[in-house]
VOPAGU-2260 file (C-alpha; in pm, 1 decimal, decimal comma):
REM VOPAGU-2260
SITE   aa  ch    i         X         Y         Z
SITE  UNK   A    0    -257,9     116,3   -6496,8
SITE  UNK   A    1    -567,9     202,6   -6392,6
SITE  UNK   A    2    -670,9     279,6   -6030,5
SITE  UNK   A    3   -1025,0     216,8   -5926,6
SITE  UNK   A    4   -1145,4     398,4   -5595,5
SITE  UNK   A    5   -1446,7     269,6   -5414,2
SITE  UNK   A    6   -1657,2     412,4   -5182,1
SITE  UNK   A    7   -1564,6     524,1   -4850,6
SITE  UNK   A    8   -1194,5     585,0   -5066,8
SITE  UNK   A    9    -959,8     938,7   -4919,3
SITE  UNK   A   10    -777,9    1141,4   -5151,6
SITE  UNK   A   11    -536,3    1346,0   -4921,9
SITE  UNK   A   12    -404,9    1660,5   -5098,4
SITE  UNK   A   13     -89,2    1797,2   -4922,8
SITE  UNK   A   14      75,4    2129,8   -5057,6
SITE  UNK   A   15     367,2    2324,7   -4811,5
SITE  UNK   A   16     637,2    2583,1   -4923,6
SITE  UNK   A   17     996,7    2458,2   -4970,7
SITE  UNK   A   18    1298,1    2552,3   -4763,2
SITE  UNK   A   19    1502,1    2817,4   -4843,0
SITE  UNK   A   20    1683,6    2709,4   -5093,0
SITE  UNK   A   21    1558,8    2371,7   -5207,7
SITE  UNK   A   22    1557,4    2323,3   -5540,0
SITE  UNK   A   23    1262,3    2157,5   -5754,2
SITE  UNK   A   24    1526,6    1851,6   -5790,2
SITE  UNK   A   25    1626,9    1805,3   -5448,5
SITE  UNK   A   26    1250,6    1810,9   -5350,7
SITE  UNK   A   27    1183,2    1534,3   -5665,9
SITE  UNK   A   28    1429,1    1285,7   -5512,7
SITE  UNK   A   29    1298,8    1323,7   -5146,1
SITE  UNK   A   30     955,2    1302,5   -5222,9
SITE  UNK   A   31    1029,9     987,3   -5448,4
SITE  UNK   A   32    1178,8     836,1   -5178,2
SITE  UNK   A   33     940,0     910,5   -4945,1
SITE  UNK   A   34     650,3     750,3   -5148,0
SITE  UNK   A   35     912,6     434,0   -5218,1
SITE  UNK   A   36    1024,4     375,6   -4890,2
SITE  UNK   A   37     744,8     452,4   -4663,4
SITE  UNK   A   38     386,3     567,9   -4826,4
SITE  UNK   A   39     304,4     318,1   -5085,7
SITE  UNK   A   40     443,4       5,1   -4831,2
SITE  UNK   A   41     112,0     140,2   -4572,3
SITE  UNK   A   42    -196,7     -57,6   -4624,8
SITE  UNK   A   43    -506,0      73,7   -4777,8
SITE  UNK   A   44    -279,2     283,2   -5043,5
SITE  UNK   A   45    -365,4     330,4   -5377,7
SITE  UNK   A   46    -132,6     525,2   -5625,8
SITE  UNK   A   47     -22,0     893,3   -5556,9
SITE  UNK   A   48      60,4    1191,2   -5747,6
SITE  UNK   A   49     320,3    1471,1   -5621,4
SITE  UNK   A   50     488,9    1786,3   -5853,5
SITE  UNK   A   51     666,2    2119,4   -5690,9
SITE  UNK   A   52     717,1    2456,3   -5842,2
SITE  UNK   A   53    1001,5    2685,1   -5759,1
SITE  UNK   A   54     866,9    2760,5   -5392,4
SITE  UNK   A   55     533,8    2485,7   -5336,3
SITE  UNK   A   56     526,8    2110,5   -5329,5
SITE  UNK   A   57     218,8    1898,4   -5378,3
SITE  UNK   A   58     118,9    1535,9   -5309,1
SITE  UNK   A   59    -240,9    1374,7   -5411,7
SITE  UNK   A   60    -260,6    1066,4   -5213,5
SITE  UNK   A   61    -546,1     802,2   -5271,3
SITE  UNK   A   62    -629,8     597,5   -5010,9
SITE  UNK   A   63    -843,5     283,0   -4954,2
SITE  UNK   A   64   -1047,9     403,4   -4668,5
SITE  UNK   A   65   -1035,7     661,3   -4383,4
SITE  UNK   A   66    -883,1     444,2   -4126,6
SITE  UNK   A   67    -600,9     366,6   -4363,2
SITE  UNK   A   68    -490,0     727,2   -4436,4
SITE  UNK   A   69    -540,2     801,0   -4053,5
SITE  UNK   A   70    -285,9     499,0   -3976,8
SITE  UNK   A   71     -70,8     606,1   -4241,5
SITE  UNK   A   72     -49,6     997,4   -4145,7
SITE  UNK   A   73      58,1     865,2   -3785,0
SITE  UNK   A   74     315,6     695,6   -3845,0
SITE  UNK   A   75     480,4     943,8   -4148,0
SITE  UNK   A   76     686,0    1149,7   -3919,8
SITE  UNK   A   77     842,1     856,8   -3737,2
SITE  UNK   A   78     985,8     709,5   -4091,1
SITE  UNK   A   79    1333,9     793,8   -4178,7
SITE  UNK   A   80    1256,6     916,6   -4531,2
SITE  UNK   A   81     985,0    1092,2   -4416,4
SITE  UNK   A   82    1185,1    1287,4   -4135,3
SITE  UNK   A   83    1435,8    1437,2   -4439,9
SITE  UNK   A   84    1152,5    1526,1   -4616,7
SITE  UNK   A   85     990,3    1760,7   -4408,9
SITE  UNK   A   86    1320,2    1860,0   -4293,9
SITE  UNK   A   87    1318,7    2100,3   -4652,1
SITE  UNK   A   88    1000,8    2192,6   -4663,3
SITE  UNK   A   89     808,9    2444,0   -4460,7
SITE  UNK   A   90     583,4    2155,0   -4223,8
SITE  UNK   A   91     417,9    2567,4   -4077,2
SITE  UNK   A   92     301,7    2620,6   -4433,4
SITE  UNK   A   93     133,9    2246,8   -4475,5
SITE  UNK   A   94    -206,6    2226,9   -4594,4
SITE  UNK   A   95    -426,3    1901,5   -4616,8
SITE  UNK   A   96    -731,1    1873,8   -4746,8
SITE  UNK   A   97    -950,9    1582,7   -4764,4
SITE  UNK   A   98   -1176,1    1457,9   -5001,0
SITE  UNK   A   99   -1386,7    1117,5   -4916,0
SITE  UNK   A  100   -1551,3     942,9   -5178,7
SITE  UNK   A  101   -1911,0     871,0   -5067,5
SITE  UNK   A  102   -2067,8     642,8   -5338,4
């Protein structure tokens, strides 16, 4: 499938260090969760990529708009799924960049 962003679209890019010991597995099955059971029911989202390497983990999220990844980053900690997730990763070493697409 292809996905189709139009303007005024946000790509979030987040990338944090893992816990002490958290394996690339663990953090596969999380993450997959997370995006099942919380980020892809928000409105506005549109499909989202995430990978981890022995200490990082990395999530491209595409959004429909602004307003929808603002609604959708407050009310991520909140969610269940979300809550175990950052609970093995470093949320101090979180980085989020933001990349609107203007026309």
């Amino acid at each position: 499938m292809k996905t189709v962003l139009f303007a005024g679209a946000l790509t979030l890019v987040a990338a944090m260090q893992m816990g002490d010991g958290v394996s690339i597995a663990e953090i596969a099955t999380v993450d997959a969760r997370v995006e099942t059971e919380h980020v892809s029911l928000q409105p506005g989202f549109a499909p989202c990529e995430t990978g981890a390497s022995e200490a990082v983990s990395v999530a491209t999220v595409h959004w429909a708009s602004s307003k929808a990844a603002l609604a959708s980053m407050g009310g991520f900690a909140p969610a269940p799924t979300a809550a175990k997730f950052m609970s093995i990763v470093d949320a101090e070493s979180t980085e989020i960049t933001r990349d609107v697409l203007d026309q």
